[in-house]
N, C-alpha and C positions, 0 to 999 in steps of 0.2 A: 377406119375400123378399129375397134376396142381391141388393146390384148387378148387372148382369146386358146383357147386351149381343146386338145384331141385327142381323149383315150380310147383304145377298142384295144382284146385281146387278139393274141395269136390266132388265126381262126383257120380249118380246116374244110373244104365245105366238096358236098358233092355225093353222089351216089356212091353208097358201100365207103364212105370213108371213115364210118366207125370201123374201122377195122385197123385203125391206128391209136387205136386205144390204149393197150397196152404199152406198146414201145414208147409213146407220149409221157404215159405213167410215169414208166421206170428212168424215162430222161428227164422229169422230177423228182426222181428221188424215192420213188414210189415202192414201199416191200409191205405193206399193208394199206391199204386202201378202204377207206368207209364209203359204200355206196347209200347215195339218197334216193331212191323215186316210193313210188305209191303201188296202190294194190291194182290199178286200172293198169299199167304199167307191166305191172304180175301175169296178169290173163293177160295180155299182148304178147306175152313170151318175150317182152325187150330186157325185162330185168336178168330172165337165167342166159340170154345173148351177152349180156354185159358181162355177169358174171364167168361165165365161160371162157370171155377175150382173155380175162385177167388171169385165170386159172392157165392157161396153153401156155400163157408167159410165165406162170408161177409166181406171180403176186395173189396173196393173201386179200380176201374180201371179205370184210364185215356190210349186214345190210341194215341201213334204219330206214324203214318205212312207214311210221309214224306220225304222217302228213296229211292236213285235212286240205280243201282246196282255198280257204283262207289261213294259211299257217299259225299256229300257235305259238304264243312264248312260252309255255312249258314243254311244246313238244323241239322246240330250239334245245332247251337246258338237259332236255333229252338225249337228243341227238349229241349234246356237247360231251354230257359225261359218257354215253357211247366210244365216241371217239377217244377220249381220252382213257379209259379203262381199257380199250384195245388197242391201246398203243398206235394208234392207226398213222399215216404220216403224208396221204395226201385225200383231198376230198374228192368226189364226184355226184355231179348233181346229174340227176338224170330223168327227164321230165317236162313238163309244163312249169307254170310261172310255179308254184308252189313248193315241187319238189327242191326247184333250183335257189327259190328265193330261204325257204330252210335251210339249203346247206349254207347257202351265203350268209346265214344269223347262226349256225354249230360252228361256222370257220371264224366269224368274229368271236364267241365265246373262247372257242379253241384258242384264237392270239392273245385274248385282250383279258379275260375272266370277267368278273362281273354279271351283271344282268344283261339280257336283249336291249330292253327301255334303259339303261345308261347310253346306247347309243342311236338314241331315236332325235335327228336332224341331222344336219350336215355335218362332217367334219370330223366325229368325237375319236375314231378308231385312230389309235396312236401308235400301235404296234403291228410288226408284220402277222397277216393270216395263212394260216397253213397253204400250200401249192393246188388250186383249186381247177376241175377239169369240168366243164357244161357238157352234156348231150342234150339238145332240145327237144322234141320230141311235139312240139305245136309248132306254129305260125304265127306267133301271135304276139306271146309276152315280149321277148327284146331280152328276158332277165340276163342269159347269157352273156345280154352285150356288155349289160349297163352297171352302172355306178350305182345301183340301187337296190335295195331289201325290202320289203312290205310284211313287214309280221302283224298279227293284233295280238295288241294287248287285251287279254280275256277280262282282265280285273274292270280295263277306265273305256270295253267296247271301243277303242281306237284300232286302226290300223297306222300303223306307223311307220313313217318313210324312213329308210335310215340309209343315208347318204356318205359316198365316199372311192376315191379311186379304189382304194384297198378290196373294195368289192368286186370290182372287176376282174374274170377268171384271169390264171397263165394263158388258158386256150380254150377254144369254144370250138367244139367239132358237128358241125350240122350236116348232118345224113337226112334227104328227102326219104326217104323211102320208108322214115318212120310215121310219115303221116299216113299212108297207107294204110294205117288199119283205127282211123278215127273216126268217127260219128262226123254225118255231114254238119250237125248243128253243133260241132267242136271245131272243124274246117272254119263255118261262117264266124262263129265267137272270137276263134281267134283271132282269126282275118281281119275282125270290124275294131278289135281291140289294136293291132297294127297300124292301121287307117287312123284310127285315134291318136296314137301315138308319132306319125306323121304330123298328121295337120295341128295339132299341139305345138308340135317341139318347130313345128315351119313355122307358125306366129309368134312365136317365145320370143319376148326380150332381151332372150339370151343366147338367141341363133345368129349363127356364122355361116359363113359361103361352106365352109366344109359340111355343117349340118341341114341347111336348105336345101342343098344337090340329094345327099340322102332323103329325105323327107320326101322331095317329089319323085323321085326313082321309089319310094314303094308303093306312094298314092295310086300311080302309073302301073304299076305291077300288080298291085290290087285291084284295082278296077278293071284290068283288059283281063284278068286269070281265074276270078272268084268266081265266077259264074263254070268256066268247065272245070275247076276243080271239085266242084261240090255236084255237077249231073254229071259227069263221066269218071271225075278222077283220075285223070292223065298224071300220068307222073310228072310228065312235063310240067304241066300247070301248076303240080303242088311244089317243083322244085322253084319255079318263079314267086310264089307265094313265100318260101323261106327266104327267100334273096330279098323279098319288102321286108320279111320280118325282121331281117339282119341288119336290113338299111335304115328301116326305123328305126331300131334299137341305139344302133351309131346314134343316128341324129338326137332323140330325145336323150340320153344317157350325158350327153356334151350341151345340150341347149336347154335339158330340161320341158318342162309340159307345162300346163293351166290348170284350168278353173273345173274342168270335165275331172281331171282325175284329178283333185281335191273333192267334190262331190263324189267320186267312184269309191275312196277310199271311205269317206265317212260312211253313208249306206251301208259299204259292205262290211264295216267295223260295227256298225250297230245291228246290224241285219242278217250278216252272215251268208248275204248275196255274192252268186257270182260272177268274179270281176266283170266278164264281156259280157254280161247281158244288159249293165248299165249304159256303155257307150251308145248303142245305136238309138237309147233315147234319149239323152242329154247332148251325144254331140253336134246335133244341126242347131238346137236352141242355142248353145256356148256360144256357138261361130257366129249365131247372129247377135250375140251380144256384146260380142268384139268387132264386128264387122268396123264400128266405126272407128277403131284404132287402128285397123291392120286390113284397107280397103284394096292394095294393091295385093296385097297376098290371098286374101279370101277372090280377089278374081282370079288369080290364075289357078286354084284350087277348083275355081268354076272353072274353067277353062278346061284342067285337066277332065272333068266330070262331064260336058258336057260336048267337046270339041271346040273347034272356032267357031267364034260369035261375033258377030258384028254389033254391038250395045256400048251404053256407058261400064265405066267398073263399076260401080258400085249395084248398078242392074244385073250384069254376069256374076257377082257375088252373090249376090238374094235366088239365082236363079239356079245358082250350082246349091247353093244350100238345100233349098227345095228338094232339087231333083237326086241328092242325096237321103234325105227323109226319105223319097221316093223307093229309091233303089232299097233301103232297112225295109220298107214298108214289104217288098217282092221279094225278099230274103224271107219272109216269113218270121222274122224277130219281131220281139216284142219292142214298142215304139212311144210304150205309156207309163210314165209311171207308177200308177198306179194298180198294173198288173203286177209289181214287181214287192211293192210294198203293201201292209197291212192295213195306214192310216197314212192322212196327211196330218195329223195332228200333232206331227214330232219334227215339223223340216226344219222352225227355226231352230231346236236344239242342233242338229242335222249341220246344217247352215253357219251356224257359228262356230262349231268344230271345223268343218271343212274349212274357211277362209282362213285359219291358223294350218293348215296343211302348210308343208315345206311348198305343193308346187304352185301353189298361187301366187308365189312370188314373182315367179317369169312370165305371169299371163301378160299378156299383150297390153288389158285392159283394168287398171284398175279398179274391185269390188268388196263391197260390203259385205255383209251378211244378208241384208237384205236384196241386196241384186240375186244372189244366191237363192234366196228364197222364192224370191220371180219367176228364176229359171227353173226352180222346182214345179210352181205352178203353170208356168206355162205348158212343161212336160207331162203335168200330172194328166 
């Protein structure tokens, strides 16, 4: 095995364990605090819960909520001189991928100054970023876990990866009980964008026995839970649904993803789509387009989707794929591209942006632009 390496935050997990909010804080150093989430967030009543931990403790809370569901680079530069005009001294992201992935582009500005897009790819953060705290608040994104930022640039319609340990919180505190008051078609989005981020980062080039264990413990957790979390909403269920989200996040943040969230990021950088509604139609076409680099993994993927089989692998592959199409199809998501987009008239521009994404790198498979474009047709 390759050198190989394993970052994940401090993490807190469990029912009512936001309630260490505070005392977390202030054992960072914490007497002003900039909180991030959004206005969905607001009517949930989680934002004046937050606010209130931090007040009982008597730390000081400033709010930016300033966040679209594809983050901006001006509302980053926002958020930064926020932060900084208030003196503020540790962050808190609190939210879905958006809220958490802005604070994570205000805490680079906050270290590092400059622009967002100075550090768009791998690597570029060179200085420490302020003491940074996740409440999730979905099932879905992983942002808490990962090594990752996704802002667009408004100017060049990019969204942009920007890569780095430095991104990854002090501590990440996941309380189930915030999914409780979400929309079931925010349950399934997040979930399928999970899912995605499994079977990504499990065929990555750049997966390890520490990231493949994760990877299948959420595929597994997703699949046995997403069904009574979304008709009944067991707490149970939505708390095994955070434990894939958690598990995925490990895995892809360390192993990295493909060729699905390179096309996910262009889309939604030109489009303004959001992120999970892309997966459940690109991710069966991808897998089969990798199928023939990464045949023993796409069967045991079938494997987990299907049960025991008695076939070739490469038939248990085709057949788990399927019957994942399948399962999107009974979710009631959308399956087509062309529900989602306006025209097909724009994929190779589309296409060729995306195969310059950072995560095409670790696909399993190497492609063109024009594979890219394939897989767009094939979807459309």
């Amino acid at each position: 095995m390759l050198v190989t390496k394993f970052a994940i935050p401090e993490i807190i997990f469990g029912k009512g364990s936001v309630k260490h909010l505070a005392p977390c804080a202030r054992r960072l150093g914490a007497r002003r605090v900039l909180l991030v989430s959004d206005a969905g967030l607001e009517k949930a009543g989680w934002v004046d819960m937050i606010k209130g931990l931090l007040e009982e403790d008597r730390i000081d809370c400033v709010y930016f909520s300033n966040v679209d569901s594809n983050p901006r680079d001006h509302q980053v530069h926002e958020g930064a001189a926020l932060y900084k005009d208030a003196q503020a001294d540790v962050i808190v992201g609190l939210g879905g991928g958006s809220p958490i992935d802005a604070a994570k582009g205000i805490a680079t500005i906050a270290g590092n100054g400059g622009q967002i897009r100075d550090y768009e790819g791998a690597n570029k953060i060179m200085r420490p970023l302020p003491p940074m705290i996740f409440i999730p608040s979905t099932a879905g994104s992983g942002s808490d876990m990962s090594q990752y930022s996704i802002i667009t640039d408004v100017e060049r319609q990019v969204k942009m990866s920007i890569i780095s340990r430095s991104l990854v919180p002090n501590l990440s505190i996941i309380d189930p009980t915030m999914l409780t008051t979400k929309t079931s078609e925010l349950i399934i989005a997040s979930g399928v964008d999970a899912f995605a981020h499994a079977v990504e980062s499990y065929v990555s080039r750049a997966a390890s026995p520490f990231t493949e264990h994760q990877a299948l413990l959420a595929i597994r957790l997703i699949l046995d839970n997403m069904g009574e979390a979304v008709s009944t909403r067991s707490l149970q269920a939505l708390e095994q649904l955070s434990i894939a989200s958690t598990a995925a996040g490990m895995s892809f943040s360390n192993a990295g993803l493909g060729i699905g969230h390179s096309l996910a990021h262009s889309v939604g950088g030109r489009y303004d789509v959001l992120h999970g509604l892309v997966h459940p139609i690109l991710l069966p076409v991808v897998m089969r387009f990798n199928l023939p680099a990464a045949k023993e993994k796409m069967a045991r993927i079938g494997r987990e989707i299907l049960g025991p089989q008695v076939c070739p692998v490469g038939s248990l592959a085709e057949k788990g794929i399927e019957a994942l199409h399948e399962l999107f199809v009974s979710l009631g998501v959308t399956t087509r591209l062309r529900d989602i987009l306006p025209t097909n008239s724009e994929l190779e521009p589309l296409c060729r942006m995306a195969v310059r994404d950072t995560c095409t790198v670790t696909n399993p498979r190497d492609a063109h632009w024009s594979d890219l474009a394939r897989i767009c047709e094939e979807a459309w």
